[in-house]
Every structure is written in structure tokens, then in C-alpha cells.
N, C-alpha and C positions, 0 to 999 in steps of 0.2 A: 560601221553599220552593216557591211557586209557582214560579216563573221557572225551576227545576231540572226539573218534572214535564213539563213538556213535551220538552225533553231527552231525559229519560230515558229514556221512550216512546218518541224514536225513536231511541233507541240500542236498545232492545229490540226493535221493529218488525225493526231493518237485522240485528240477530243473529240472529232469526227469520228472517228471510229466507236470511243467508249460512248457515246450517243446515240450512234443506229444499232448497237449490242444492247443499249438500256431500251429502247425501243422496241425492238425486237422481243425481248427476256420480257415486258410486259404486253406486251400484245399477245406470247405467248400463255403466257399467264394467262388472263381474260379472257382465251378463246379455248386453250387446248385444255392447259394442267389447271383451270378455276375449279375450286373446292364444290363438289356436287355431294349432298346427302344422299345417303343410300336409300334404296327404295327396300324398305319391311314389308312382309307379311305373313301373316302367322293364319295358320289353320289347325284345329284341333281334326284329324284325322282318324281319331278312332278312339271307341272307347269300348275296355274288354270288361263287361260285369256276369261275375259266376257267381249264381246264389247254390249255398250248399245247405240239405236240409238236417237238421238234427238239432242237438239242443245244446247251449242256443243253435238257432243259426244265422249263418256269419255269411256274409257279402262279402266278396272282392270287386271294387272297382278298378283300372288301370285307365290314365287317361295318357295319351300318347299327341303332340302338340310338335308339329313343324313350322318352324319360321324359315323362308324363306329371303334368303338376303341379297341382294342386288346390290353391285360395284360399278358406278358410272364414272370413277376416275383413273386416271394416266399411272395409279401407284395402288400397290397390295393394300386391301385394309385388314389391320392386324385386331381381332377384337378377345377380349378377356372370358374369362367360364361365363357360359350363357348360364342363365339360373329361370327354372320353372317350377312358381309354387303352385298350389291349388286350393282353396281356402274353402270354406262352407260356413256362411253367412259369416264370415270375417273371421274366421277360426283356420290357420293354417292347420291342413290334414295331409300334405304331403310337397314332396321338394323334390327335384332333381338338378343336378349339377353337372353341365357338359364342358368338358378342357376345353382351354380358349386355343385359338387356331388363327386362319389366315385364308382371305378372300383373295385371287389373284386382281391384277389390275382388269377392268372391262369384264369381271365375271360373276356368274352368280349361283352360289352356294344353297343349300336346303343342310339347316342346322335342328336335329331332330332329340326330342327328349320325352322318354316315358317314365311317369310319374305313379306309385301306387300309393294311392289315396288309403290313409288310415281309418279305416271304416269302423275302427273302437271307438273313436273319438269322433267320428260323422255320431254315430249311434247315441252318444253319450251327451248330445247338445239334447234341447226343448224342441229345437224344430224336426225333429228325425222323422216324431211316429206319426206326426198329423201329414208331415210330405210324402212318409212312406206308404201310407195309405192313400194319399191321391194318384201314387205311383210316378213320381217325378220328383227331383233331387237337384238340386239348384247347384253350383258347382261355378268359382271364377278362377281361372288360371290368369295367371301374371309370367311373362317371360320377359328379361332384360338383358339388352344388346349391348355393349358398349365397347370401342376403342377408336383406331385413329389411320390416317394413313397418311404417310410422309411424300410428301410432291418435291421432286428434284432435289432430294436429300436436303432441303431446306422446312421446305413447309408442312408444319405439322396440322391435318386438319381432324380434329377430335369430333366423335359422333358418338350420340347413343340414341336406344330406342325402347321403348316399354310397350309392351305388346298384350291387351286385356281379351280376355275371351268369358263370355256367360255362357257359361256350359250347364243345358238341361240336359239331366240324365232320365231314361222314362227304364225305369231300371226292371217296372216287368212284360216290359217289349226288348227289353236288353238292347236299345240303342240311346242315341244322344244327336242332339243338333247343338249348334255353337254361333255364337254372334260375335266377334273380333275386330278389335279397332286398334291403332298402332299409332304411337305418338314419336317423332323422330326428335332428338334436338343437335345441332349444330355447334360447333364449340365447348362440350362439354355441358355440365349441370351445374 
């Protein structure tokens, strides 16, 4: 029975021990490294319209849209090409595509994308000449966030976010206001 007690002991010592490490490793979890979505926000920033007169004449709009990204966790979030379309009454009229990157841990990023709007094909819908004569030009950008950041090389937490903007263009004041709303998801889609 002797020869067993020492043993034992440190079998119980080492279960002790892997006990207040599991304890520990989740309390850390839960307080420190717990999966937090990042905070979006998109603003459309500007928009460049140069009307040139001749015949025909041709409009350039340029519409220029910053999402702002917010990292409230203990790990880099690693996200894929940000992608911003621009549509005109549901008719995609321009895209741009910005290389995916990396948010450090606790930081936060301004991921910026200008987009020039196909004005052949604005012009070339039904609703052009009746808007273009009220002088205002309805306009939605969509921009879509997505990827993921790994906590203590274990935990994968995946995010995305789709970022909507109603962009009125008042295009013979040559400005624009915007309205934006931002849907985050957690775990992927």
C-alpha cells in the first residue's frame, strides 16, 4: 500500500492541476478572448458628378463609400476583397473590388472604395429622363465585409457584414446625401 500512495498523490497533484488550467483557459475565454462582432460602418463620402455639354451629353458620376471597421477582439481579423456595387433601381451600373487585408487585434481600420457608375446604362433604363428632370437620381450601394479571426490559434470566429446605402444624387446641385444601415452576421452565412 505504500508503494501505491505516492502515486496516487501524484495523480491527484497532476488532476489538480489540469483542473485549475481548464478553469482558468475558460474563464479566460468568457472574459478576455470571447468572440465579439465587429462594429461596421459605412458612409458614402462623396460623390464626383461632371456633366459635359455636347452631343450627346454625357454625365460622370463617381461615388466613393468608406466602411469603417472595428476589431474588438484579442486576434487579427483577416477579411476577404471587400466588394461595392452601385445599382440604379436594381440594375447594377458599377463595382469596385478592394484586396482583402488584415485588421490588427483591438484595432480599427477605414476600408475605402470608389466606384464609377456606368452612366450609359443609368441613361438607358425608363426611369432616367423623368428623375433627370426632377434633378435627383436614386442610387444603392451594397459593400460586403467578410472573414474571420483565429483566438489562441484555436478558435475560429467567422464574421460578415453587408453594408446598404440609398444614395440621392441631386446631380444639378452636384451633391448627394446617403442613408446606411449595416447588417453584421456572426458565424458565417
Amino acid at each position: 500500500m505504500r508503494r501505491n500512495k505516492p502515486a496516487l498523490m501524484c495523480c491527484g497533484v497532476l488532476a489538480a492541476v489540469i483542473l485549475v488550467l481548464a478553469v482558468i483557459f475558460v474563464a479566460l475565454y468568457f472574459t478576455v478572448f470571447r468572440p465579439r462582432s465587429p462594429r461596421v460602418v459605412a458612409t458614402v463620402v462623396g460623390t464626383k458628378i461632371s456633366a459635359f455639354n455636347g452631343l450627346p451629353p454625357v454625365l460622370n458620376i463617381t461615388v466613393r463609400v468608406e466602411v469603417t471597421v472595428g476589431n474588438p477582439n484579442y486576434a487579427a481579423f483577416r477579411y476577404g476583397d471587400v466588394v461595392t456595387a452601385v445599382r440604379y433601381h436594381g440594375d447594377g451600373v458599377g463595382q469596385a473590388v478592394v484586396p482583402a487585408g488584415e485588421i490588427g487585434a483591438r484595432a480599427t481600420e477605414t476600408i475605402g472604395a470608389t466606384v464609377e457608375v456606368d452612366t450609359v446604362r443609368v441613361a438607358a433604363t425608363p426611369y432616367f429622363m423623368p428623375e433627370a428632370v426632377l434633378g435627383v437620381l436614386p442610387f444603392e450601394t451594397t459593400t460586403e465585409v467578410a472573414g474571420k479571426a483565429v483566438v489562441l490559434g484555436t478558435f475560429k470566429i467567422s464574421a460578415s457584414s453587408e453594408v446598404v446605402c440609398d444614395v440621392a444624387v441631386y446631380w444639378t446641385r452636384g451633391n448627394a446625401t446617403s442613408d446606411c444601415t449595416s447588417t453584421v452576421h456572426i458565424g458565417g452565412r
